[in-house]
PDB file with one MODEL, atoms N, CA, C and O in Angstrom:
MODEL        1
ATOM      1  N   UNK A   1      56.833 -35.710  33.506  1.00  0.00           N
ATOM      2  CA  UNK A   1      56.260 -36.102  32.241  1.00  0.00           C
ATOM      3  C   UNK A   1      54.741 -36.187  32.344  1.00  0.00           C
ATOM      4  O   UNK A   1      54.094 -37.200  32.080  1.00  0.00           O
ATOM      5  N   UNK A   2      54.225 -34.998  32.761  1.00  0.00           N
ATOM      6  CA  UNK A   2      52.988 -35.505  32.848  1.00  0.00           C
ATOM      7  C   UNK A   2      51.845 -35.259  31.389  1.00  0.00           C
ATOM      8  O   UNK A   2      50.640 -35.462  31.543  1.00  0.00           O
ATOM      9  N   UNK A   3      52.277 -34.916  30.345  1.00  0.00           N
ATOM     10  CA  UNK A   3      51.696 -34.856  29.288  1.00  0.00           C
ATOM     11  C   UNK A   3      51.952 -35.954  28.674  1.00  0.00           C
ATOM     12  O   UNK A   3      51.268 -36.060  27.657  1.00  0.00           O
ATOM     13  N   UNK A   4      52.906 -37.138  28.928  1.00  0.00           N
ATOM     14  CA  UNK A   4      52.749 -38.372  28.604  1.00  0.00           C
ATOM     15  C   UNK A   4      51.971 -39.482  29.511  1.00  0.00           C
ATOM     16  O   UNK A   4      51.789 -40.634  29.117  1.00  0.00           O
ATOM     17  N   UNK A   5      51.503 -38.956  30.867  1.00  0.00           N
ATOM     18  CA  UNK A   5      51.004 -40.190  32.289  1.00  0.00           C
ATOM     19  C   UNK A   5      49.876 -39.423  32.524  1.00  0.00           C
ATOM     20  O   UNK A   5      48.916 -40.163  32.738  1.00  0.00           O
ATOM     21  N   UNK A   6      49.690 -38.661  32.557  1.00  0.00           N
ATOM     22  CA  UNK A   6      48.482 -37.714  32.959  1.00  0.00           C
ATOM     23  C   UNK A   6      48.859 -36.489  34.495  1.00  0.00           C
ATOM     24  O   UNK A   6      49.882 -35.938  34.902  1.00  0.00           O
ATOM     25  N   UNK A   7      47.683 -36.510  34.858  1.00  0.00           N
ATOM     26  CA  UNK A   7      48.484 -35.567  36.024  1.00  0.00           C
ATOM     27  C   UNK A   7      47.051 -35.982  37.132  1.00  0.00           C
ATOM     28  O   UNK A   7      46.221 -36.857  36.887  1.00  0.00           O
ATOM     29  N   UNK A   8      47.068 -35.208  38.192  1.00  0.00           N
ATOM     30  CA  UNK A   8      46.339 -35.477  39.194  1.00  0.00           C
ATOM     31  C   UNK A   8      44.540 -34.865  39.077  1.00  0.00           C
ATOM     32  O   UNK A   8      43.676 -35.069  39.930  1.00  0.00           O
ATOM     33  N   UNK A   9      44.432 -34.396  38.278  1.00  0.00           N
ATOM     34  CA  UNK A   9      43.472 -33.602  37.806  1.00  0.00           C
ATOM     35  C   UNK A   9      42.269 -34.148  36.979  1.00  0.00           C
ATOM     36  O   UNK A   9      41.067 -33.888  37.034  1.00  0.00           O
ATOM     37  N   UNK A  10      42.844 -34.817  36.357  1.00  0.00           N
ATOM     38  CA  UNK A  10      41.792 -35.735  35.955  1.00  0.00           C
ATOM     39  C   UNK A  10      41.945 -35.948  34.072  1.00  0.00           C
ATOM     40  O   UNK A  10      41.066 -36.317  33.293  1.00  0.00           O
ATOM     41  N   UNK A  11      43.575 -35.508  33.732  1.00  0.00           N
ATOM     42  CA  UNK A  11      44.163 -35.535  32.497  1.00  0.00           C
ATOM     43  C   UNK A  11      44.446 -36.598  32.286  1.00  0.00           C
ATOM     44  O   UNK A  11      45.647 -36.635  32.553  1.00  0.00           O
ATOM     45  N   UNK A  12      44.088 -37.728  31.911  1.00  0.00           N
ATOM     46  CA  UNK A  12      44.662 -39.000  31.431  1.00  0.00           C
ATOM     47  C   UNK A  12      46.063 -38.792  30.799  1.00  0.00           C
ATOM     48  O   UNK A  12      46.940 -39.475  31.329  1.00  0.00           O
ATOM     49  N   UNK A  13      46.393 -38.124  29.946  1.00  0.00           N
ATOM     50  CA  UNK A  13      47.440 -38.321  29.219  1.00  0.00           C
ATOM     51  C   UNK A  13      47.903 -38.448  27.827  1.00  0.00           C
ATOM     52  O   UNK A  13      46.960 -38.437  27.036  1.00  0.00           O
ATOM     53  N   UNK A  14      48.593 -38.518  27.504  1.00  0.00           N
ATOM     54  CA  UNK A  14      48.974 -38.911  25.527  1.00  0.00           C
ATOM     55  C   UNK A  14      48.646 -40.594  25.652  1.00  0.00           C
ATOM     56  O   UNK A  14      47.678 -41.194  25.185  1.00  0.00           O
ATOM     57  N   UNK A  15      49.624 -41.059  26.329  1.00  0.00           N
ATOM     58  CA  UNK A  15      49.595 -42.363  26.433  1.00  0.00           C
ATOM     59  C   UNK A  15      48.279 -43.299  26.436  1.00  0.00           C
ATOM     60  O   UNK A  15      47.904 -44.253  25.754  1.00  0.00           O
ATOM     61  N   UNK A  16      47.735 -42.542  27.574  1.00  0.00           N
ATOM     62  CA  UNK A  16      46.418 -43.413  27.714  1.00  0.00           C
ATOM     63  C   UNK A  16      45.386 -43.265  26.658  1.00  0.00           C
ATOM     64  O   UNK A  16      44.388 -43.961  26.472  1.00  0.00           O
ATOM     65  N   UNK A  17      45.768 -42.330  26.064  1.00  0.00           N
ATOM     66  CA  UNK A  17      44.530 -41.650  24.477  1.00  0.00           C
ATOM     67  C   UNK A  17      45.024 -42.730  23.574  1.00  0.00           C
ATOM     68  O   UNK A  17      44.228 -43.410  22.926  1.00  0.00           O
ATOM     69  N   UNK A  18      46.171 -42.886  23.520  1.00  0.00           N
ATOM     70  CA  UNK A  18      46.580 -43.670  22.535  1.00  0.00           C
ATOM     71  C   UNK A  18      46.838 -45.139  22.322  1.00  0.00           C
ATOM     72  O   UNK A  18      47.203 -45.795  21.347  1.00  0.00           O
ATOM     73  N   UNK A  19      46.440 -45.508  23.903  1.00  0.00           N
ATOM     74  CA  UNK A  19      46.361 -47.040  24.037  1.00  0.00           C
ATOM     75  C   UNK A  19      44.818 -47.364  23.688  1.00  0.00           C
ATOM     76  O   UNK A  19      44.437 -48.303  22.990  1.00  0.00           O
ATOM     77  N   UNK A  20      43.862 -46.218  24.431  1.00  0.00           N
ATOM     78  CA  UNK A  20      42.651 -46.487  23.679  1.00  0.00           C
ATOM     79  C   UNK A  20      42.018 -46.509  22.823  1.00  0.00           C
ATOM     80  O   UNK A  20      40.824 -46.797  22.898  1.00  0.00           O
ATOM     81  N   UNK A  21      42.713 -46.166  21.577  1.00  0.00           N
ATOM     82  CA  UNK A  21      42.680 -45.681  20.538  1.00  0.00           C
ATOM     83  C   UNK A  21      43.154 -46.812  19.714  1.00  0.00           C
ATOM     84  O   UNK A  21      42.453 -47.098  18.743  1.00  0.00           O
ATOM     85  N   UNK A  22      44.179 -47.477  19.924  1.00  0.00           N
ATOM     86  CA  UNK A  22      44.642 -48.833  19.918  1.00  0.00           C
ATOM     87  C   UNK A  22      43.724 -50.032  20.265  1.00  0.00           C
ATOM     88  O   UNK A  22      43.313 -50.771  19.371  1.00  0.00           O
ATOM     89  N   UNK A  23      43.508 -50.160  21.149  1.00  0.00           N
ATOM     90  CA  UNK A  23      42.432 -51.086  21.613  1.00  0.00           C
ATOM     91  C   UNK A  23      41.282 -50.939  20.954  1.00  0.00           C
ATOM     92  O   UNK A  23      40.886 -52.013  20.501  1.00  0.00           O
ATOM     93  N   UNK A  24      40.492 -49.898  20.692  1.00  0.00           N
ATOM     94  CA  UNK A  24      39.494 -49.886  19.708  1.00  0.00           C
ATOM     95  C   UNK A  24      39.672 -50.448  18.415  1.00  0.00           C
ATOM     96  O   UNK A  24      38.917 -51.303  17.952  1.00  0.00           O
ATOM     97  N   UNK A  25      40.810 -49.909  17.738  1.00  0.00           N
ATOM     98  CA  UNK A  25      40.735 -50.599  16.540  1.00  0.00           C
ATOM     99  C   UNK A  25      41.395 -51.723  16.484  1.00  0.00           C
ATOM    100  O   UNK A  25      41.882 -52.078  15.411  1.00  0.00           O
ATOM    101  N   UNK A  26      41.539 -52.528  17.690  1.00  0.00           N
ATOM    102  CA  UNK A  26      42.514 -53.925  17.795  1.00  0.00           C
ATOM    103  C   UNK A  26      40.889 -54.547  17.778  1.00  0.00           C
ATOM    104  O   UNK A  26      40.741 -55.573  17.115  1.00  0.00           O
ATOM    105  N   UNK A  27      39.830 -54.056  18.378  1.00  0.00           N
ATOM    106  CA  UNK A  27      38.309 -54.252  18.822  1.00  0.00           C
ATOM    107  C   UNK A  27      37.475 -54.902  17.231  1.00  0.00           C
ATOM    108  O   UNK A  27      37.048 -56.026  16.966  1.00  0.00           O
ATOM    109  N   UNK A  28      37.513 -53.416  16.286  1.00  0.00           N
ATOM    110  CA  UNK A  28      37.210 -53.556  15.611  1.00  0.00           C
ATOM    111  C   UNK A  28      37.992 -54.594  14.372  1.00  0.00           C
ATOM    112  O   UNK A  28      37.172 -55.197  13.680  1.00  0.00           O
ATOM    113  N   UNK A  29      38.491 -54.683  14.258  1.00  0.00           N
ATOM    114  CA  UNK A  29      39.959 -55.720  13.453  1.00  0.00           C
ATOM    115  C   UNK A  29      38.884 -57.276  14.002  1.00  0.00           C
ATOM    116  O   UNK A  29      38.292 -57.856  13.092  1.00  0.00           O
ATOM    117  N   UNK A  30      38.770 -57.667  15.043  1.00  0.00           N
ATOM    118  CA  UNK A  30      38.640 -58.942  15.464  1.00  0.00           C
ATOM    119  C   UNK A  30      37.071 -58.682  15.178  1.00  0.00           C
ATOM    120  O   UNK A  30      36.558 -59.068  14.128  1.00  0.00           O
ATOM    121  N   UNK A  31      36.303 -57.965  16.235  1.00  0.00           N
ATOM    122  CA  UNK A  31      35.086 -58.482  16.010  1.00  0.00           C
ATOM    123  C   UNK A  31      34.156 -58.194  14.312  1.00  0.00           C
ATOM    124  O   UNK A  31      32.936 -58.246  14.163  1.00  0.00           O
ATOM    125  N   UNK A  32      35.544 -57.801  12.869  1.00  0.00           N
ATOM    126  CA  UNK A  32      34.885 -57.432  12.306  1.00  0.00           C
ATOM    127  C   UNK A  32      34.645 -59.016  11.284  1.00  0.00           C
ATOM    128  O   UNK A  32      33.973 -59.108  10.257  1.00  0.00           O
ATOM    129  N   UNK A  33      35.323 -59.966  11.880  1.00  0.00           N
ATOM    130  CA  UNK A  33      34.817 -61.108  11.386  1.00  0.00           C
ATOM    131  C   UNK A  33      33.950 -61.993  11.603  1.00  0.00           C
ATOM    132  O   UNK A  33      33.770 -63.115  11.129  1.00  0.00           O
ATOM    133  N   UNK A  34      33.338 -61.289  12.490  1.00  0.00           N
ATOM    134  CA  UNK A  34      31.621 -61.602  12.620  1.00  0.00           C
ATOM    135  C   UNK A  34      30.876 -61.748  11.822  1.00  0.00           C
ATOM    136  O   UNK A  34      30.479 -60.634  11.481  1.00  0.00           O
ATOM    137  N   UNK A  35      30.242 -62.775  11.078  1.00  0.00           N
ATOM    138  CA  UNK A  35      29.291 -62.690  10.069  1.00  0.00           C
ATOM    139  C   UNK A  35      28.248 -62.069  10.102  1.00  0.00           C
ATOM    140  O   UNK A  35      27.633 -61.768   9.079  1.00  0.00           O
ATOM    141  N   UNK A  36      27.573 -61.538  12.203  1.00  0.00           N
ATOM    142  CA  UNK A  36      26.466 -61.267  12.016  1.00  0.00           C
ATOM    143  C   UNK A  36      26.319 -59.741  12.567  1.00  0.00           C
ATOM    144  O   UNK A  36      25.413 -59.269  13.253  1.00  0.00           O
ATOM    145  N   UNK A  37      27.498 -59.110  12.051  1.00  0.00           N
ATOM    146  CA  UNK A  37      27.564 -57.570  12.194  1.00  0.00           C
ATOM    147  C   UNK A  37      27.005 -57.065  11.352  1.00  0.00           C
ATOM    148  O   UNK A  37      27.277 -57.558  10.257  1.00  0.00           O
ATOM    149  N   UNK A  38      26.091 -56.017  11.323  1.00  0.00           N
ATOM    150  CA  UNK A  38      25.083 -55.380  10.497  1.00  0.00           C
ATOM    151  C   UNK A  38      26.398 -53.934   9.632  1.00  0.00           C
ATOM    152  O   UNK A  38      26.323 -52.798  10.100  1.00  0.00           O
ATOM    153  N   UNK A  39      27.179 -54.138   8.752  1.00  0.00           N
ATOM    154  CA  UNK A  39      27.450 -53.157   8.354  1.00  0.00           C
ATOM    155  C   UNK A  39      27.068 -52.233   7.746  1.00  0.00           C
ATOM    156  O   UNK A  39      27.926 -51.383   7.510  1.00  0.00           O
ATOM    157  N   UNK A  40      25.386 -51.927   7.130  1.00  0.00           N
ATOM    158  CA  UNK A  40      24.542 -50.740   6.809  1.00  0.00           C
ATOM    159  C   UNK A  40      24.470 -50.790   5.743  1.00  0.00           C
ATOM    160  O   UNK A  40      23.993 -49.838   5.124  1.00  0.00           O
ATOM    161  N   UNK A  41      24.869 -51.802   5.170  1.00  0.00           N
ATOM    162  CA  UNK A  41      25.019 -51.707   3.684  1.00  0.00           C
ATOM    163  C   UNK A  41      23.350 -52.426   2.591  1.00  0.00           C
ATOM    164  O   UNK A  41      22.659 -53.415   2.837  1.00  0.00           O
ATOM    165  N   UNK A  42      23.246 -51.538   1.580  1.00  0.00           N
ATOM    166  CA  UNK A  42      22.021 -51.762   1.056  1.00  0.00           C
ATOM    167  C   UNK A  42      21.732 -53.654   0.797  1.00  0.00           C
ATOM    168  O   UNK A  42      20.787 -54.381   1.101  1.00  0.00           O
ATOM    169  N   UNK A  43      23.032 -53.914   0.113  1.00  0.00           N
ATOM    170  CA  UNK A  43      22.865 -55.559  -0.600  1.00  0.00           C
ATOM    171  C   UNK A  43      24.630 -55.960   0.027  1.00  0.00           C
ATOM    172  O   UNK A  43      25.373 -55.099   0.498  1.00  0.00           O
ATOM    173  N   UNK A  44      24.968 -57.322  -0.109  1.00  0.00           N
ATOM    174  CA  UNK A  44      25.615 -57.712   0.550  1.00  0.00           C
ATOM    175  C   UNK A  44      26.927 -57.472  -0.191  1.00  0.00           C
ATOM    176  O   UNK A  44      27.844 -57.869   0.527  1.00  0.00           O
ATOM    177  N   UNK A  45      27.443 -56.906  -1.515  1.00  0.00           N
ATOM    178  CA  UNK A  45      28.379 -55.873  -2.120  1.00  0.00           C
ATOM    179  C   UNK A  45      28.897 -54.528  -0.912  1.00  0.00           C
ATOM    180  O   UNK A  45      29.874 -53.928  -0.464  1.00  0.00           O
ATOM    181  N   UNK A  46      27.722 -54.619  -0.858  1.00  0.00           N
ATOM    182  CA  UNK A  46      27.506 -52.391   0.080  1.00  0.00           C
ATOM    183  C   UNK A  46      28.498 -53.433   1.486  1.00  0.00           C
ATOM    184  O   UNK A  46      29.628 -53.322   1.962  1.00  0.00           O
ATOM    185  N   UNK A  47      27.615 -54.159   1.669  1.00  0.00           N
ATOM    186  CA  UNK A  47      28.199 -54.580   3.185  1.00  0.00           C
ATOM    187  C   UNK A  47      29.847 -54.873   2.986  1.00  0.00           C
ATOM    188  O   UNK A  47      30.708 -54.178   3.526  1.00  0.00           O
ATOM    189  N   UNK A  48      30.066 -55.762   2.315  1.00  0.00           N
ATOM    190  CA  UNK A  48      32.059 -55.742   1.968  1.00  0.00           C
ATOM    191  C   UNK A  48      32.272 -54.442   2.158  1.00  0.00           C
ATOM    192  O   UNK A  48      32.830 -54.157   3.218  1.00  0.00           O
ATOM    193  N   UNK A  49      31.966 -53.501   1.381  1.00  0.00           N
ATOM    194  CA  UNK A  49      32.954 -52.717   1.425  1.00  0.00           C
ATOM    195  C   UNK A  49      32.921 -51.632   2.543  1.00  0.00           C
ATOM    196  O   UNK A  49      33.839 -50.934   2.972  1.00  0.00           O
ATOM    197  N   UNK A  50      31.630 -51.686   2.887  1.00  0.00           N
ATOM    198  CA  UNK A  50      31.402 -50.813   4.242  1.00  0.00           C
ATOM    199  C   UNK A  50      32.569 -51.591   5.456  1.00  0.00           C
ATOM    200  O   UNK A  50      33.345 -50.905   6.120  1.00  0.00           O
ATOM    201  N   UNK A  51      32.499 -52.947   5.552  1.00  0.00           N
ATOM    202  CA  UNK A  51      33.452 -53.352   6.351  1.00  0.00           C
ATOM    203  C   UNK A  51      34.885 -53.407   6.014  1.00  0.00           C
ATOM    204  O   UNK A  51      35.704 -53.366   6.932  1.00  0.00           O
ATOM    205  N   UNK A  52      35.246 -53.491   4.866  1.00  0.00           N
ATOM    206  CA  UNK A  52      36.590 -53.290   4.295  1.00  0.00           C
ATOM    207  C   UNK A  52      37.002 -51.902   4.220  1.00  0.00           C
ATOM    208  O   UNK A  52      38.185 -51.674   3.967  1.00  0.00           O
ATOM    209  N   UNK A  53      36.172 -50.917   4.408  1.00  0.00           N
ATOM    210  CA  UNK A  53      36.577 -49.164   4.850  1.00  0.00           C
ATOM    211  C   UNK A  53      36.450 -49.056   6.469  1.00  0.00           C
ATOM    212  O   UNK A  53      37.356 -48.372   6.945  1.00  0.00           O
ATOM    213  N   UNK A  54      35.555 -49.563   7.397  1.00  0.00           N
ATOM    214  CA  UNK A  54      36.328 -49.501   8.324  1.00  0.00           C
ATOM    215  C   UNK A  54      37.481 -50.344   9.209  1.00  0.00           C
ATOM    216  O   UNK A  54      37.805 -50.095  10.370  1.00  0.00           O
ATOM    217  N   UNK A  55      37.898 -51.180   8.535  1.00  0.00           N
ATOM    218  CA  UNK A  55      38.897 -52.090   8.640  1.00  0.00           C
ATOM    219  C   UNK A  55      40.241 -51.372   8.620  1.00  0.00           C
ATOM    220  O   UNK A  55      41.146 -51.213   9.440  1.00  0.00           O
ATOM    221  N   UNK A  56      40.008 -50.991   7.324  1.00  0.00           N
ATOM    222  CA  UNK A  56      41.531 -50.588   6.640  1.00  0.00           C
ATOM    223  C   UNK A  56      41.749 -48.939   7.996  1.00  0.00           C
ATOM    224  O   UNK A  56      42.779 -48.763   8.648  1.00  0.00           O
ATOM    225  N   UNK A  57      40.532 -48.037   8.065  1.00  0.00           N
ATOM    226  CA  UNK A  57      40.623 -47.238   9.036  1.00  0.00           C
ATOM    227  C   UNK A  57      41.332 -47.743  10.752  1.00  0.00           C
ATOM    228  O   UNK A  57      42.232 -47.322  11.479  1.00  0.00           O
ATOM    229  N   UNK A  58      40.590 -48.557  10.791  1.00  0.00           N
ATOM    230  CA  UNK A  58      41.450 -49.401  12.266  1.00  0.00           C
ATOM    231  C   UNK A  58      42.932 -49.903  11.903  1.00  0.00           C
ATOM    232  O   UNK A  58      43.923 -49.807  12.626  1.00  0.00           O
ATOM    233  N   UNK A  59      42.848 -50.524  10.469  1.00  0.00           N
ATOM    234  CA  UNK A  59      44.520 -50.640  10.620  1.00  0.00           C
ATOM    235  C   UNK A  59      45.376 -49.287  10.589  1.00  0.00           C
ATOM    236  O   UNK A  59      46.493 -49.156  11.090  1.00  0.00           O
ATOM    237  N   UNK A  60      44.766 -48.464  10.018  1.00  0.00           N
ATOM    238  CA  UNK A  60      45.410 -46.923   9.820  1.00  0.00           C
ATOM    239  C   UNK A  60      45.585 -46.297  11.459  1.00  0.00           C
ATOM    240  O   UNK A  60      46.407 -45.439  11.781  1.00  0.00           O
ATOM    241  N   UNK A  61      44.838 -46.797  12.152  1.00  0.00           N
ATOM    242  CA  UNK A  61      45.058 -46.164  13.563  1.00  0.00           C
ATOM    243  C   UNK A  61      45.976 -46.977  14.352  1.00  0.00           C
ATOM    244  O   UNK A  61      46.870 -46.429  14.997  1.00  0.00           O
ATOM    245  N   UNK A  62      45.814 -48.331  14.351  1.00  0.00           N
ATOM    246  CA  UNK A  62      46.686 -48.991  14.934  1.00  0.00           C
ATOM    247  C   UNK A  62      48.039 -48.874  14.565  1.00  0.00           C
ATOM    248  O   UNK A  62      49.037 -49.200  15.208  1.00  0.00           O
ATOM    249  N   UNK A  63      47.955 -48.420  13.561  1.00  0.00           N
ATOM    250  CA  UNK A  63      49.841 -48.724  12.580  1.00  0.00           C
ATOM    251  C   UNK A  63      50.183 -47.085  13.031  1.00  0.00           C
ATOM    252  O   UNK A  63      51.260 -46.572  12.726  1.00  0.00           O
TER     253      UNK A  63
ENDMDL
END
């Protein structure tokens, strides 16, 4: 099974792509309730929703 574990070569794997991939947006989910994350947004409207689009994206990856 090495397209699910990786192989000796230096292929990580399905698995491991997808745990990290997981963990990132488990990353973003938590630290996005930070008050003092700069989400790019012009006025503090822009900022909600800039963080409520990449939110909903991390839950879309995690799920």
């Amino acid at each position: 099974m090495q397209f699910l574990d990786g192989d000796t070569s230096g292929n990580p794997g399905i698995f491991l792509l997808l745990y990290k991939g997981i963990n990132s947006a488990n990353i973003i989910i938590n630290r996005a309730k930070n008050p003092d994350v700069d989400w790019m947004g012009a006025d503090e409207t822009e900022n909600i929703a800039n963080r409520n689009l990449m939110v909903a994206h991390a839950h879309l990856v995690r799920a």
